[in-house]
VOVO-278363 format. One record per residue (C-alpha): residue in one letter; x negated, y negated, z. Coordinates in steps of 0.2 Angstrom, whole numbers, plus 5000, padded with zeros to 4 digits. Example, Ala and Ser with C-alpha at 12.3 -4.5 7.8 and 13.67 -1.06 7.14 Angstrom:
<kolgus>
A493850225039S493250055036
</kolgus>
This chain:
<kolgus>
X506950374838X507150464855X505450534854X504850344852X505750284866X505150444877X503450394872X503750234876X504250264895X503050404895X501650254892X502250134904X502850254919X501150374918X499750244921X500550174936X500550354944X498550354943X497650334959X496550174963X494750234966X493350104969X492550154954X494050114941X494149924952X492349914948X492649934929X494249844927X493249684938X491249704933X490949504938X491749534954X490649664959X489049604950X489349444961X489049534979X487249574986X486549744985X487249795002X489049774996X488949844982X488349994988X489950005001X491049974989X490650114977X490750204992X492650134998X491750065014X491749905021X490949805033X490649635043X490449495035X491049565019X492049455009X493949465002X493249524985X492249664990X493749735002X495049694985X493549814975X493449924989X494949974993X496149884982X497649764985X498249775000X500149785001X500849645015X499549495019X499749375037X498849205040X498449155058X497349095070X495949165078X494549065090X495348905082X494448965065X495949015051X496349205051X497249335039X497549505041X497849635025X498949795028X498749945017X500450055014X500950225011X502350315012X503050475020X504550595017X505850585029X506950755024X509050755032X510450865025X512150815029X513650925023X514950805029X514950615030X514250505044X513550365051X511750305058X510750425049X508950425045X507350375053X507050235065X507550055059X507350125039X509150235043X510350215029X510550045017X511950105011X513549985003X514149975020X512649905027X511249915035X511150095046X512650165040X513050285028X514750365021X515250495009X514950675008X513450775004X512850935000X511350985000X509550895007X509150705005X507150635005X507050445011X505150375010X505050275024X503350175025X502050185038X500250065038X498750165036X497450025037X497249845043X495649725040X495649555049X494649415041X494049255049X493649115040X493549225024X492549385030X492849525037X492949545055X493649715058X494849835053X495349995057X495950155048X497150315050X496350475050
</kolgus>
């Protein structure tokens, strides 16, 4: 029973641990991508985009982005998608104290927001996030973006 229920985490946890590449959004959406012109599709397989390029092909490209903002641009409707990642932030702390961490991600402890109590041995890792890409459509295709190197 143990080695079911292991199996059964091991199934669920793994397959969200596999990177995104163009090519597996390609197969696990093949009317998406069979639905842009020539000129898309060969951008896409190759995780690039482009003006003019529609939500779809950016989504195939390079996949959901992770915060999404609506606005205004010229008087047309525009929206700009943010891509995520994360970096370790490493502190060791061999007494309690307050106001640790990084920046506006320290501590969200039970004492709130930016505070932290209790004692610790030993190093802590906290993953604070940081945007590594941004595209900006208007009226439903690409205008620009821009991407950390």
């Amino acid at each position: 029973m143990k080695f079911l229920m292991a199996a059964v985490l091991a199934a669920l946890v793994f397959p969200s641990c596999v990177p995104s590449t163009p090519q597996t959004r390609i197969e696990r959406e093949p009317a998406k991508f069979a639905a842009l012109g020539q000129r898309d599709q060969s951008l896409v397989q190759q995780g690039k985009l482009a003006r003019g390029m529609s939500p779809d092909a950016v989504t195939l490209a390079w996949g959901v982005p992770d915060q999404r903002f609506e606005g205004s641009k010229n008087s047309k409707p525009s929206e700009r998608w943010d891509y995520a990642a994360s970096r370790p932030i490493y502190s060791t702390h061999f007494f309690g104290g307050f106001g640790y961490g990084y920046g506006t991600y320290a501590g969200y402890g039970p004492y709130g927001r930016g505070s932290y109590s209790g004692f610790a041995l030993g190093p802590e890792v906290a993953y604070v996030p940081y945007r590594v890409a941004s595209v900006w459509f208007v009226s439903g295709r690409v205008d620009s973006w821009e991407r950390v190197r």
